[in-house]
C-alpha positions as CSV (number, residue, x, y, z in Angstrom):
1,X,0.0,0.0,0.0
2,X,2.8,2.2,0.7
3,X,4.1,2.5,-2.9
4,X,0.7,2.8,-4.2
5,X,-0.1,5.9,-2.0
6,X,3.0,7.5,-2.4
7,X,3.3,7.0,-6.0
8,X,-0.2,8.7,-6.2
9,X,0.7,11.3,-4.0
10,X,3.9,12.0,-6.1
11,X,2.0,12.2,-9.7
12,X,-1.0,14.6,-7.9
13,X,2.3,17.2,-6.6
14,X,3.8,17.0,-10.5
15,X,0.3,18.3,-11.3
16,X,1.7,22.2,-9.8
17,X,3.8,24.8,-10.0
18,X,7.8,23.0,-10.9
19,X,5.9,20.1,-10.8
20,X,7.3,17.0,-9.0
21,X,9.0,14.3,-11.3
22,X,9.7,11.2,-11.4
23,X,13.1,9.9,-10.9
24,X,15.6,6.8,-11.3
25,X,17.0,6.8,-8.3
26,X,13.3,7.1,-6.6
27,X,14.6,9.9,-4.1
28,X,11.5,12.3,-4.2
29,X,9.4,9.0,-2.6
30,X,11.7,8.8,-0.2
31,X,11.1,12.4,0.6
32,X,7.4,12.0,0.7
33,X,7.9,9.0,3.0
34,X,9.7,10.9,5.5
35,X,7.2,14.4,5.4
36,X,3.5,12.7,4.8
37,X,2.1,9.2,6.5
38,X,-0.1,7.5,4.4
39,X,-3.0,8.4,6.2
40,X,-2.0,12.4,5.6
41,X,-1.2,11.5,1.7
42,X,-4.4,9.7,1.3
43,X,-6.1,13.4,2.9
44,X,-4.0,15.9,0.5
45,X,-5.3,13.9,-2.7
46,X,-8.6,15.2,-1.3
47,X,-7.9,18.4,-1.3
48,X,-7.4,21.0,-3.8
49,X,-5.6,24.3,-4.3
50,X,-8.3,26.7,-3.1
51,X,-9.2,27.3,0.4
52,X,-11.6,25.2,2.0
53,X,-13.6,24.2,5.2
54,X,-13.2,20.9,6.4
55,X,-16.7,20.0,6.2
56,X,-16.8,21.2,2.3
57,X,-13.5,18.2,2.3
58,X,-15.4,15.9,4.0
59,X,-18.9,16.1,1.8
60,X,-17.1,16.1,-1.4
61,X,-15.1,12.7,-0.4
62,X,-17.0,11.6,1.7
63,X,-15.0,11.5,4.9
64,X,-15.5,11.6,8.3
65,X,-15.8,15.5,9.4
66,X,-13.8,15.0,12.9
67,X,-11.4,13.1,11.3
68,X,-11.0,15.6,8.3
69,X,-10.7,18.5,10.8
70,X,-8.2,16.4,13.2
71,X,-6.0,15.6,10.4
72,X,-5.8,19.1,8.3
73,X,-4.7,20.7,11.7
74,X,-2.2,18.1,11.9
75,X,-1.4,18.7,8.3
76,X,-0.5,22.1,8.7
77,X,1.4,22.2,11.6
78,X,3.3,19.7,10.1
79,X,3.8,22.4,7.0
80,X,2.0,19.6,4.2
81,X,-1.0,22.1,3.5
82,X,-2.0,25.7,3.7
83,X,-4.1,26.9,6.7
84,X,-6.2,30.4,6.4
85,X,-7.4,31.9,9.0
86,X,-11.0,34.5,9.3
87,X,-12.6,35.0,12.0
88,X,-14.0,31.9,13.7
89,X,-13.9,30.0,10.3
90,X,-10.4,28.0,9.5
91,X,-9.8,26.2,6.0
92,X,-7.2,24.6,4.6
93,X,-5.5,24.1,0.8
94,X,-3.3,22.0,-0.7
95,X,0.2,23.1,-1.6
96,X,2.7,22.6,-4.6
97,X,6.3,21.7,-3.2
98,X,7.9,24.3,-4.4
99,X,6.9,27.0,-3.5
100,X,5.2,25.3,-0.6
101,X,5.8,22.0,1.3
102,X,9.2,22.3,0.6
103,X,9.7,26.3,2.0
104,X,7.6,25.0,5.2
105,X,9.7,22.3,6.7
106,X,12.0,25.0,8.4
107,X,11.4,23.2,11.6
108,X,12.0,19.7,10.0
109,X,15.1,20.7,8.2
110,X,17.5,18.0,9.2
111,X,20.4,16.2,7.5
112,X,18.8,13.8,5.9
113,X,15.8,15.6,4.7
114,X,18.3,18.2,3.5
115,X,20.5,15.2,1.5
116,X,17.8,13.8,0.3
117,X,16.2,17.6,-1.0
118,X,19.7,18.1,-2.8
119,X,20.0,15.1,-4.4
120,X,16.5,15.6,-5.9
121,X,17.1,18.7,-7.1
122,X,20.1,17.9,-9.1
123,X,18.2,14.9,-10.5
124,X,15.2,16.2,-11.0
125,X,13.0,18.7,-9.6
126,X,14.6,22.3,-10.6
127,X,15.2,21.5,-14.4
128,X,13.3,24.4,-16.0
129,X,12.3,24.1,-19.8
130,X,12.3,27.0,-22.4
131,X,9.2,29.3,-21.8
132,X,8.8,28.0,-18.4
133,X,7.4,30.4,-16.1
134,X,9.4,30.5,-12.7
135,X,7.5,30.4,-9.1
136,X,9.8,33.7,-8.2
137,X,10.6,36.6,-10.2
138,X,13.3,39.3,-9.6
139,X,13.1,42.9,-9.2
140,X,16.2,45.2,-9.2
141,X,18.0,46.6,-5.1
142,X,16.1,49.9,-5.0
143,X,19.7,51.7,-4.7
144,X,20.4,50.0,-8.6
145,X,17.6,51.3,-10.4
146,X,18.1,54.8,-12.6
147,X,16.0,57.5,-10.8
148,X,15.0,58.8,-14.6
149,X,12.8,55.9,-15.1
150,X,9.5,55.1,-14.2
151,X,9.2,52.1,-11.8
152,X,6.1,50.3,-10.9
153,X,5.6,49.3,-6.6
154,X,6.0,45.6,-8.0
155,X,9.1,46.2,-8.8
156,X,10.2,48.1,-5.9
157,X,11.3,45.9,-2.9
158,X,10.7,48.5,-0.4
159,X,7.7,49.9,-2.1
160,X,6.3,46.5,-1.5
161,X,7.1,45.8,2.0
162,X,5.4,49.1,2.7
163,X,2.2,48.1,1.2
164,X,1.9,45.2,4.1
165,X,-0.1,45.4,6.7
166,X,1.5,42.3,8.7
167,X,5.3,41.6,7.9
168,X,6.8,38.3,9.4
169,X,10.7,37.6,8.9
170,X,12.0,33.6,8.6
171,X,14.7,32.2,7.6
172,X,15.8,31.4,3.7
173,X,15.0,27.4,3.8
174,X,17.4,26.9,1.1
175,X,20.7,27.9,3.1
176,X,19.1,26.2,6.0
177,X,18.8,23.3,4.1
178,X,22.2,23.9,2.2
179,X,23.7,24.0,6.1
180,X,22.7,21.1,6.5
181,X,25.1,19.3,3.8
182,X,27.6,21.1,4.9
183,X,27.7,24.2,2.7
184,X,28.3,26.7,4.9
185,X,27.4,29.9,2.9
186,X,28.5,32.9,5.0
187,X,25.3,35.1,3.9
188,X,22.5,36.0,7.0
189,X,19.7,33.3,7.2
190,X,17.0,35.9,8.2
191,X,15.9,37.2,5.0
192,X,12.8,35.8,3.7
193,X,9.8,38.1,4.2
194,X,6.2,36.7,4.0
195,X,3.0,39.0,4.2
196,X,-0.4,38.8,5.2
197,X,-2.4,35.4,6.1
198,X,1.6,33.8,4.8
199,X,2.8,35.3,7.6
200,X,0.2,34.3,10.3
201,X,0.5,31.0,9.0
202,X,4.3,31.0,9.5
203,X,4.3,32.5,13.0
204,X,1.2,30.5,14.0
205,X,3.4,27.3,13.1
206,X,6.9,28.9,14.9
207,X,8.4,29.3,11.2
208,X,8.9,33.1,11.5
209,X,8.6,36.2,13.6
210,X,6.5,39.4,13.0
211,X,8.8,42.5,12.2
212,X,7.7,46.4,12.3
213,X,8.1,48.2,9.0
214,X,11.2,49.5,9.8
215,X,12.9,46.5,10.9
216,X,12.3,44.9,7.6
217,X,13.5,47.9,5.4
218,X,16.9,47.5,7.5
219,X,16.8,43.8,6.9
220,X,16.2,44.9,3.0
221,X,19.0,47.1,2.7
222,X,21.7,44.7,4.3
223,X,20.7,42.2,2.1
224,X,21.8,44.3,-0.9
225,X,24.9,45.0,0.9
226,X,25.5,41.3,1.1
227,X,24.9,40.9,-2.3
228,X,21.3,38.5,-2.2
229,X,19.2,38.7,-5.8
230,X,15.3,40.1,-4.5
231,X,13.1,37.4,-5.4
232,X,9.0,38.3,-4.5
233,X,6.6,35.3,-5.6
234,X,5.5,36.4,-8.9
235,X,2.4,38.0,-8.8
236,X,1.5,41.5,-8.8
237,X,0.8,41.5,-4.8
238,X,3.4,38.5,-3.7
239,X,2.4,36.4,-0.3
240,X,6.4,36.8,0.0
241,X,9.7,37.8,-1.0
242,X,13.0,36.4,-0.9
243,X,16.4,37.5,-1.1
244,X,18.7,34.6,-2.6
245,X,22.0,33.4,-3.0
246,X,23.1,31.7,-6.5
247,X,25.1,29.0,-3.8
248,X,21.7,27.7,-2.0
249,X,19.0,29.1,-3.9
250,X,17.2,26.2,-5.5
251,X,15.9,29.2,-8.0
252,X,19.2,30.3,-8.6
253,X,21.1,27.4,-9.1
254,X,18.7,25.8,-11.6
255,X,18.9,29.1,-13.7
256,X,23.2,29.0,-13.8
257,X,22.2,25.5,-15.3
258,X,20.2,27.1,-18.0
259,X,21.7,28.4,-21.3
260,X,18.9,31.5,-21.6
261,X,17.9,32.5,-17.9
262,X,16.0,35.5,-19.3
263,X,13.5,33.4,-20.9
264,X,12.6,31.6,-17.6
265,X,12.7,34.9,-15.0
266,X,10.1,37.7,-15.2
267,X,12.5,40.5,-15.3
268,X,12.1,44.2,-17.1
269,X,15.5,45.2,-16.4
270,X,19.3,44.4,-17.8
271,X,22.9,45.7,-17.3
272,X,24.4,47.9,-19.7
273,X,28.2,48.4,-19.8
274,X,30.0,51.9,-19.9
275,X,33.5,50.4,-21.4
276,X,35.2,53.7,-21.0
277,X,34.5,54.5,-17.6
278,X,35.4,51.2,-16.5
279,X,38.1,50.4,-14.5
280,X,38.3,46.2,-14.6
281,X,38.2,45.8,-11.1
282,X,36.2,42.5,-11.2
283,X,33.5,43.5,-8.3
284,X,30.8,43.2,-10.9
285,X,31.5,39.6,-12.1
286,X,31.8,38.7,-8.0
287,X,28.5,40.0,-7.3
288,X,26.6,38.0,-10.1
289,X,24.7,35.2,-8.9
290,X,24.0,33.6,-12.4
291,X,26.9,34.1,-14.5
292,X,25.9,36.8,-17.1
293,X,29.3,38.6,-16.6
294,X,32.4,37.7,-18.4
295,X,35.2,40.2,-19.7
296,X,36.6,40.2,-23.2
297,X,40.1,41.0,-24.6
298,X,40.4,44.6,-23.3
299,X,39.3,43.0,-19.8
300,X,36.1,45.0,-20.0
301,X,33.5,43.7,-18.6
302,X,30.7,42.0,-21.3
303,X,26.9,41.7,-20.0
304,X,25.3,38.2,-21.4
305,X,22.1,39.3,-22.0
306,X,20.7,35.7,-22.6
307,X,21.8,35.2,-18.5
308,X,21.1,38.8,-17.0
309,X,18.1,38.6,-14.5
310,X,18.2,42.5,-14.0
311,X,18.6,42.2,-10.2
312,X,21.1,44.9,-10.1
313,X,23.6,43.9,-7.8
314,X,26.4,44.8,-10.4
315,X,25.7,48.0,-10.6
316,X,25.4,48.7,-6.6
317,X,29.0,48.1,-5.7
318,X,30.6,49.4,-9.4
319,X,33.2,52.3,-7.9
320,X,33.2,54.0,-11.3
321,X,29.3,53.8,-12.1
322,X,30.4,52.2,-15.4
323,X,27.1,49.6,-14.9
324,X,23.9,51.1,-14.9
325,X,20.8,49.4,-15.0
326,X,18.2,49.9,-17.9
327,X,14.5,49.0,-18.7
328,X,14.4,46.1,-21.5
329,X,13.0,47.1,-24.5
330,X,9.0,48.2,-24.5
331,X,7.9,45.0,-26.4
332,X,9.8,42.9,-24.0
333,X,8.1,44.2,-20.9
334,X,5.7,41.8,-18.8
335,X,3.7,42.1,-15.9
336,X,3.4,39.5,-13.3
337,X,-0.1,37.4,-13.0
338,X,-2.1,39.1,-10.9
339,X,-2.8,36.0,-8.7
340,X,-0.9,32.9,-7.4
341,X,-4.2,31.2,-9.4
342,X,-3.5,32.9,-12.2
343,X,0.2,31.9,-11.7
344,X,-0.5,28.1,-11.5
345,X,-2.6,27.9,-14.3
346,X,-0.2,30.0,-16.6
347,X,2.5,27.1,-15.5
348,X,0.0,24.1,-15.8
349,X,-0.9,25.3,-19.2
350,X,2.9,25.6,-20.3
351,X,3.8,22.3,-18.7
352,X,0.5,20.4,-19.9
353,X,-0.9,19.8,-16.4
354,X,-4.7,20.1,-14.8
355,X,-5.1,21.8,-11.6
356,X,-7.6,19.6,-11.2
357,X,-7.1,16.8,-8.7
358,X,-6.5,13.4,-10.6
359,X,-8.8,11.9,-8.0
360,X,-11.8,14.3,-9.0
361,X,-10.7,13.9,-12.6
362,X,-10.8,10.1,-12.9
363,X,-7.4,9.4,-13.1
C-alpha cells in the first residue's frame, strides 16, 4: 500500500507549479515517506488548491468531518497544506512543493531531509524548460535602479514591503537546508519576508517572527549589501519575497544551469556596460549570482544578455558607475499574473498539467 499511495501522492504534486517528477533513483518518494504518512497523503489527494472548510473536504469525499478537521490541523502544523485563517472559520488548501511544502519544513530541516532535498534537485525537480514560467521573479536593489525611469511598486522591494499590513521575517529554507550538507554559505539566514495570512501561517506554526516596517527595510538594505538577488513570488501582490543566493537558492542554481535564464525569470530590467569608464576591477562579475558577466580581450566587462536577471547587484557596488541598470526594450516588458491562481494555471498550461485533482478527474 505504501508504494501505491505514495506514487499517487507524487503524480497529484507534478500536477503544480515545478511540478514534482519522477526519478531513477526514486529519491523524491523517499522524501514523501519521511514528510507525509499515508493516512496524511491519502487526505491531501482530497484536497485541492483553493481554500476550503473541512466540512466542504469531507462532503465532497465523503470522509469523516472530525477526522478531516483532526487531520488538516495536523497537516499544517506539520507544513504539508496551507491553513487560512478569518474570524472563527479556518480552511485549509493543498500546496505545490515548491513554492510550498518544501519552503515550510523550516522546523524539520534535518540532514537527511536536507540530503535527500539536494539530491533531488540535481536529478530532477529544478530543471526548467524554455518558456517556463518560474515560481519567483526578480526585481532590481532599489539603490540599482536609474531614478529617470518610471518604476512600478511591483518592482520596488521597499515599495512593496510598505504596502503590508503584517510583515513576518524567517529564515531562507534553502541555506538552511544547504547547512545542512555542509555548505556553509557565510550570507545571513534571516531574510525571507512573508505578508499577510503567509505570515500568520508562518508565525502561527513557529516558522517566523513578525517585524515592524522598519525592521524589515533594514533587513532589506543589508541584504543588498551582502549581495542577495530580491526574489517576491511572482504576482502582482506576492504572499512573499525572498532575497537569494546563487550558492543555495534552488531558484538560482537551476537558472546557472540554463543556457537563456532570461527566458525563464520575469524581469524588465538588464545591465548595460559603460566600457570607458570602466576600471576592470572584477566586483561586478563577484557580485553576479547567475553568470551573465564575463570580460573580453580589453578585460572589459561583457553583459550576457541571454543570463542577465536584471537584479542589479552589479551595478550597486561598481566604484566607477560604469554599470547602470536599464529598462528592457517596451515590447519585451511583462507584468506579473495578478494572482498565485493565475500563476498556476499560466505554469500548468505551459507544462501540460490540470489543476484539477487526478482523484476528482478520474485518473
Amino acid at each position: 500500500m505504501s508504494k501505491d499511495i505514495y506514487q499517487l501522492l507524487r503524480e497529484q504534486l507534478d500536477q503544480y507549479s515545478l511540478g514534482y517528477p519522477a526519478t531513477e533513483s526514486g529519491v523524491e518518494i523517499k522524501i514523501l515517506q519521511k514528510i507525509f504518512t499515508e493516512e496524511e497523503a491519502g487526505m491531501y489527494l482530497d484536497m485541492t488548491l483553493f481554500l476550503e472548510t473541512p466540512a466542504e473536504i469531507a462532503t465532497r469525499a465523503g470522509l469523516d468531518l472530525d477526522r478531516v478537521t483532526d487531520l488538516c490541523d495536523q497537516m499544517a502544523k506539520n507544513g504539508l497544506i496551507f491553513r487560512h485563517r478569518k474570524g472563527d472559520q479556518v480552511r485549509y488548501a493543498a500546496v505545490p512543493f515548491v513554492v510550498g511544502s518544501y519552503e515550510f519544513q523550516l522546523k524539520n530541516m534535518d540532514e537527511e531531509f536536507a540530503q535527500l532535498c539536494d539530491q533531488y534537485m540535481d536529478e530532477a525537480l529544478l530543471t526548467f524548460q524554455n518558456d517556463a514560467d518560474a515560481p519567483m521573479r526578480t526585481i532590481p536593489v532599489n539603490q540599482a535602479i536609474d531614478g529617470s525611469f518610471p518604476v512600478a511598486d511591483h518592482e520596488n522591494a521597499k515599495a512593496i514591503l510598505k504596502k503590508q499590513k503584517k510583515i513576518a521575517l524567517a529564515e531562507c529554507i534553502c541555506r538552511v537546508q544547504q547547512h545542512k550538507t555542509g555548505n556553509m554559505c557565510a550570507k545571513p539566514l534571516e531574510v525571507c519576508f512573508v505578508f499577510g495570512s503567509h505570515a500568520d501561517y508562518y508565525v502561527e506554526n513557529g516558522l517566523a517572527r513578525m517585524v515592524s516596517l522598519e525592521e524589515a527595510l533594514e533587513v532589506q538594505d543589508k541584504c543588498q549589501e551582502y549581495g542577495l538577488v530580491n526574489q517576491p513570488f511572482n504576482v502582482v501582490n506576492p504572499g512573499g519575497m525572498c532575497n537569494c543566493c546563487g550558492c543555495c537558492c534552488g531558484v538560482l542554481r537551476a537558472l546557472k544551469k540554463h543556457p537563456r535564464p532570461v527566458e525563464i525569470v520575469l524581469t524588465n530590467h538588464q545591465a548595460v556596460v559603460d566600457g570607458e569608464a570602466c576600471t576592470s576591477c572584477g566586483e561586478c562579475e563577484d557580485r553576479c549570482q547567475v553568470l551573465a558577466i564575463t570580460y573580453n580581450e580589453d578585460e572589459i566587462p561583457v553583459i550576457n544578455l541571454d543570463r542577465c536577471i536584471g537584479c542589479g547587484l552589479c551595478v550597486t557596488t561598481c566604484p566607477t558607475e560604469a554599470i547602470t541598470l536599464q529598462p528592457v526594450p517596451e515590447g519585451q516588458r511583462r507584468m506579473p499574473p495578478a494572482s498565485e491562481q493565475e500563476l498556476f494555471m499560466s505554469i500548468a498550461a505551459k507544462r501540460g498539467t490540470n489543476l484539477v485533482p487526478l482523484k476528482m478527474a478520474g485518473k
